[in-house]
C-alpha positions as CSV (number, residue, x, y, z in Angstrom):
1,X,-196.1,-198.0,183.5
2,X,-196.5,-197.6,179.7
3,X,-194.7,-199.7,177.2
4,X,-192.1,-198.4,175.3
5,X,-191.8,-196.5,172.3
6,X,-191.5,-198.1,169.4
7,X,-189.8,-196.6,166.3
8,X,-191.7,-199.5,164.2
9,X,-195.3,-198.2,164.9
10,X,-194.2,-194.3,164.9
11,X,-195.4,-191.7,162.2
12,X,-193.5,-188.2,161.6
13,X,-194.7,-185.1,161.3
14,X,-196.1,-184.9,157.9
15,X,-197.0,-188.5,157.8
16,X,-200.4,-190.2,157.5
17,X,-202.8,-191.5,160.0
18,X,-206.5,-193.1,160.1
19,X,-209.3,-191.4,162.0
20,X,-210.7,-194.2,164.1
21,X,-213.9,-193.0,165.5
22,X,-217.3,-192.1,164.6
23,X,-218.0,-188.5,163.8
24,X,-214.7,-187.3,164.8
25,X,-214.9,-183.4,164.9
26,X,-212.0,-181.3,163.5
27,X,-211.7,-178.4,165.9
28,X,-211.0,-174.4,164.8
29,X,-208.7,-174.8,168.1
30,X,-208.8,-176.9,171.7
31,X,-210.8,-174.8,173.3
32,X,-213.8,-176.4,174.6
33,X,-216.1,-173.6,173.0
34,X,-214.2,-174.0,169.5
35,X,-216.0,-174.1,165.8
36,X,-216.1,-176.9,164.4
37,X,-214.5,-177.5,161.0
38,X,-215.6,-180.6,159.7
39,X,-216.9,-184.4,160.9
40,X,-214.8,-187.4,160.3
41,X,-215.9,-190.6,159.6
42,X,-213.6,-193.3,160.1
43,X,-211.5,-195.1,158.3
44,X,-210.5,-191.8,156.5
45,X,-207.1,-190.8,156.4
46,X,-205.5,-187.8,157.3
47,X,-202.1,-186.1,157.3
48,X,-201.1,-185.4,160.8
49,X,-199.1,-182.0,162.0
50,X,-197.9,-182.7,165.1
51,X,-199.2,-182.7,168.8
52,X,-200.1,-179.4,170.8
53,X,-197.1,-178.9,173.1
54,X,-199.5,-177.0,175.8
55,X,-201.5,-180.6,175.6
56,X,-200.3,-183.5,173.8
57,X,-203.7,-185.1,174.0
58,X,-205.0,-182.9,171.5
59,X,-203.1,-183.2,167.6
60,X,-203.3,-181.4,164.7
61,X,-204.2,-182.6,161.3
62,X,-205.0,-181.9,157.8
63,X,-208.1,-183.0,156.3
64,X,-209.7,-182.3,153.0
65,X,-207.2,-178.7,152.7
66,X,-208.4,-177.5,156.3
67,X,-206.1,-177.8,159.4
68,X,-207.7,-178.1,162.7
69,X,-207.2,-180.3,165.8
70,X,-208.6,-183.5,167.1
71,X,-208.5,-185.2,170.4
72,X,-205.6,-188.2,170.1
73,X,-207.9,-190.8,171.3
74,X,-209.6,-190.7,168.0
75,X,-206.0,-191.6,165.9
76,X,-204.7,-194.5,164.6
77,X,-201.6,-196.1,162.4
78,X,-203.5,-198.9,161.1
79,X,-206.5,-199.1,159.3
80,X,-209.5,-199.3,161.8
81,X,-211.2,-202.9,161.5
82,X,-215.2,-202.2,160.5
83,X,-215.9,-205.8,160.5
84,X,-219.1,-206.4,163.1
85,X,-217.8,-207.7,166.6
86,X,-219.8,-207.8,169.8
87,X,-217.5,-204.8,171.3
88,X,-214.7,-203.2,170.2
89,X,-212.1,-202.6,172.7
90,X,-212.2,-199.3,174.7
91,X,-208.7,-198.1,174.9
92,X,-208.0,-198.7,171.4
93,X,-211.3,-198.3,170.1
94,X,-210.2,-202.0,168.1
95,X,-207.0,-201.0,166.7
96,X,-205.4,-203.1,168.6
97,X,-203.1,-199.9,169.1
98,X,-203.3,-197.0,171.4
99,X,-201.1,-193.6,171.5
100,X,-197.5,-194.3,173.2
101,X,-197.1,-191.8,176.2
102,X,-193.2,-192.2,176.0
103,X,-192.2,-191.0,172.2
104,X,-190.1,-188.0,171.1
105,X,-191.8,-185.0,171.1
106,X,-192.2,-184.8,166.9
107,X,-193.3,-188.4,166.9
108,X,-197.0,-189.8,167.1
109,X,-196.4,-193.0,168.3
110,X,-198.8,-196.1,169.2
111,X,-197.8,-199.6,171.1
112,X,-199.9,-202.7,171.6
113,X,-203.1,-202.3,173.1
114,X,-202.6,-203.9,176.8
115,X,-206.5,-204.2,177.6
116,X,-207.5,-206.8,174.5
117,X,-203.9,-208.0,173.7
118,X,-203.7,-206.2,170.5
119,X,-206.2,-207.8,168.4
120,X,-209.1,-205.2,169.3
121,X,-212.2,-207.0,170.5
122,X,-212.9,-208.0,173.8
123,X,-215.7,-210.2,172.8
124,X,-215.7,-213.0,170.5
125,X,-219.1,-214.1,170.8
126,X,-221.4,-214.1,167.5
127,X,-223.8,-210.9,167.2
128,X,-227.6,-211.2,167.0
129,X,-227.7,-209.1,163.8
130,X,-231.4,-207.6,164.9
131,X,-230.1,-206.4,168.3
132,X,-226.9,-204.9,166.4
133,X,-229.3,-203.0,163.8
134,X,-231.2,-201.9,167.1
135,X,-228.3,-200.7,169.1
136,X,-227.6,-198.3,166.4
137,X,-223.7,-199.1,166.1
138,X,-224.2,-199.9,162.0
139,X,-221.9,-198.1,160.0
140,X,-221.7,-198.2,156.6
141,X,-218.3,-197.0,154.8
């Protein structure tokens, strides 16, 4: 059962949001076959437009003067950590938040990550900065 909505962690239509994920792309539509517009790094911030009624997974957004759409898992209300950790969480890609299911219609929404508590890693342990270099997961901002 998901938790419920919170007003504290909402945005409205209009307001801003962080892409969270590496080389989000901003979609011409939702259409699997769509052009794309533009790739995101994160922790850029964009102005978000609303979710697609016919699939609320997929929101629209304004980036750099174009609107397009991109998938929700790649949103976030907070400012995406890019400290180095072992492994970011998977739900909330280590947020700490992830997209409420249970919000108004003209609301994006996010609630407490249940799968690392809400602090975003799963994995405390100290990184072996060769293997991290290796694995290709840098990012530079």
């Amino acid at each position: 059962m998901p938790s419920p909505y919170d007003p504290r962690h909402a945005v409205k239509v209009g307001g801003s949001l962080y892409i969270k994920s590496k080389n989000t792309r901003l979609m011409a539509d939702i259409a699997p076959t769509a052009d794309v517009l533009a790739i995101i790094q994160p922790p850029t911030l964009v102005t978000w437009l609303g979710a697609v009624p016919a699939d609320r997974r997929w929101h629209r957004i304004r980036h750099g003067g174009r609107v397009g759409y991109v998938f929700h898992s790649n949103l976030a209300s907070t400012r995406p950590s890019m400290q180095l950790s072992v492994q970011d969480c998977g739900p909330c890609g280590g947020t700490g938040a992830v997209m409420s299911t249970t919000a108004p219609p003209n609301v994006c929404a996010f609630e407490p990550c249940r799968a690392c508590g809400g602090d975003g890693r799963v994995d405390r342990r100290k990184i072996d900065p060769k293997g991290f270099v290796a694995s290709g997961t840098a990012w530079k901002g």
